[in-house]
C-alpha positions in Angstrom: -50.4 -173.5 56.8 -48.8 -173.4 53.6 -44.8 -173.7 53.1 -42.9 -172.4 50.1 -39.3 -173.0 49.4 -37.8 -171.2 46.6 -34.6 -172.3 45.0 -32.1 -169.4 45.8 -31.3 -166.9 42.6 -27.5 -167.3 43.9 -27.2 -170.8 44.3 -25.7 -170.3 48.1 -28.6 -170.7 50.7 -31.8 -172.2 50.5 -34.9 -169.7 51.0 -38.3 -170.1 52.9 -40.5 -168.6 50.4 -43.6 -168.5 52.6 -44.8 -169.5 55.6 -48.6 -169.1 56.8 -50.4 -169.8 59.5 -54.4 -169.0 59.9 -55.1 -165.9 62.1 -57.1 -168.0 64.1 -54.3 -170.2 64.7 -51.4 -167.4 65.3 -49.7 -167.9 68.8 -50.3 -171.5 69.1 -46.7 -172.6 67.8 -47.6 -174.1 64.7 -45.0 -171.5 62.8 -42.5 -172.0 65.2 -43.1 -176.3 64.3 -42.7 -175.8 60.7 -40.2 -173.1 60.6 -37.8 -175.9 62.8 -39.0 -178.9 60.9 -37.9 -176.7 57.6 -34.5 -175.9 59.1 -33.9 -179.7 60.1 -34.3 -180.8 56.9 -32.1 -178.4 55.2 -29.2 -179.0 58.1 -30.0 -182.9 57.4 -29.3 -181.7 53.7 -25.7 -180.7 54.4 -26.9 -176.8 54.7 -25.0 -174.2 56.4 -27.6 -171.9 56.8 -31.1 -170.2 55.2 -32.8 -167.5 54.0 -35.8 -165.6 54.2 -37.6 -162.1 52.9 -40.0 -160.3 54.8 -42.0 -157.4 53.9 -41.6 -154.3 55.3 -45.0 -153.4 55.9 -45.2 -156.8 58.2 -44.0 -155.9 61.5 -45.5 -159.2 63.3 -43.7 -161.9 60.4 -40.3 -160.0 61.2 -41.0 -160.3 64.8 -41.5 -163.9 64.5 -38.5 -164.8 62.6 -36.1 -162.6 64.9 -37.4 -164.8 67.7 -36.6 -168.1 65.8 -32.7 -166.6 65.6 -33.0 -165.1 62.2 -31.0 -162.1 61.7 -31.2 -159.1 59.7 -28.8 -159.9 56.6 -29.7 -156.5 54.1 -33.0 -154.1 53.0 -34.0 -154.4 48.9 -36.6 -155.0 47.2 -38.8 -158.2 46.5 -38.5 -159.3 42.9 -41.9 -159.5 41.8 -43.6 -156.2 42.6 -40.6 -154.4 44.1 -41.7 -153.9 47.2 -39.4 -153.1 50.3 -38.3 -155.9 52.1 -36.0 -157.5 54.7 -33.6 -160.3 54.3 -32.7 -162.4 57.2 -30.5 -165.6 57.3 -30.1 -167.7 60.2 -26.9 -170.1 60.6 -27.8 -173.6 60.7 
């Protein structure tokens, strides 16, 4: 599993840069573990809330975070290699 948060361009929300879990390991809960031990710790933080991009082209990722209460916030781009994406946010 590796974890990635990014400091946020906009200085509002924190982001989860990126969360992965070993196909061999996928439907076991392990995501759903981090993903809440992430959000803790930014609610512990004084947070309101967080942030998160998927990629378009990953129907299962968006899946998962709609099921942990993450909802659809806008479509763009990602930064690097400007590839369509989905922002979500979830209220902490």
């Amino acid at each position: 599993m590796i974890l990635q948060p990014l400091v946020p361009v906009d200085g509002a929300l924190p982001w989860i840069g990126l969360l992965l879990v070993d196909a061999a390991a996928h439907r076991e809960g392990h995501g759903r573990t981090v993903a809440a031990a992430v959000e803790d710790r930014f609610r512990a933080a004084g947070r309101t809330g967080v942030r998160l991009a998927v990629l378009d082209n990953n129907p299962r990722a968006l899946a998962f975070w709609r099921a942990q209460g993450y909802g659809v916030l806008r479509h763009g781009e990602d930064r690097e290699l400007k590839r369509p994406c989905t922002v979500l946010r979830k209220a902490l």
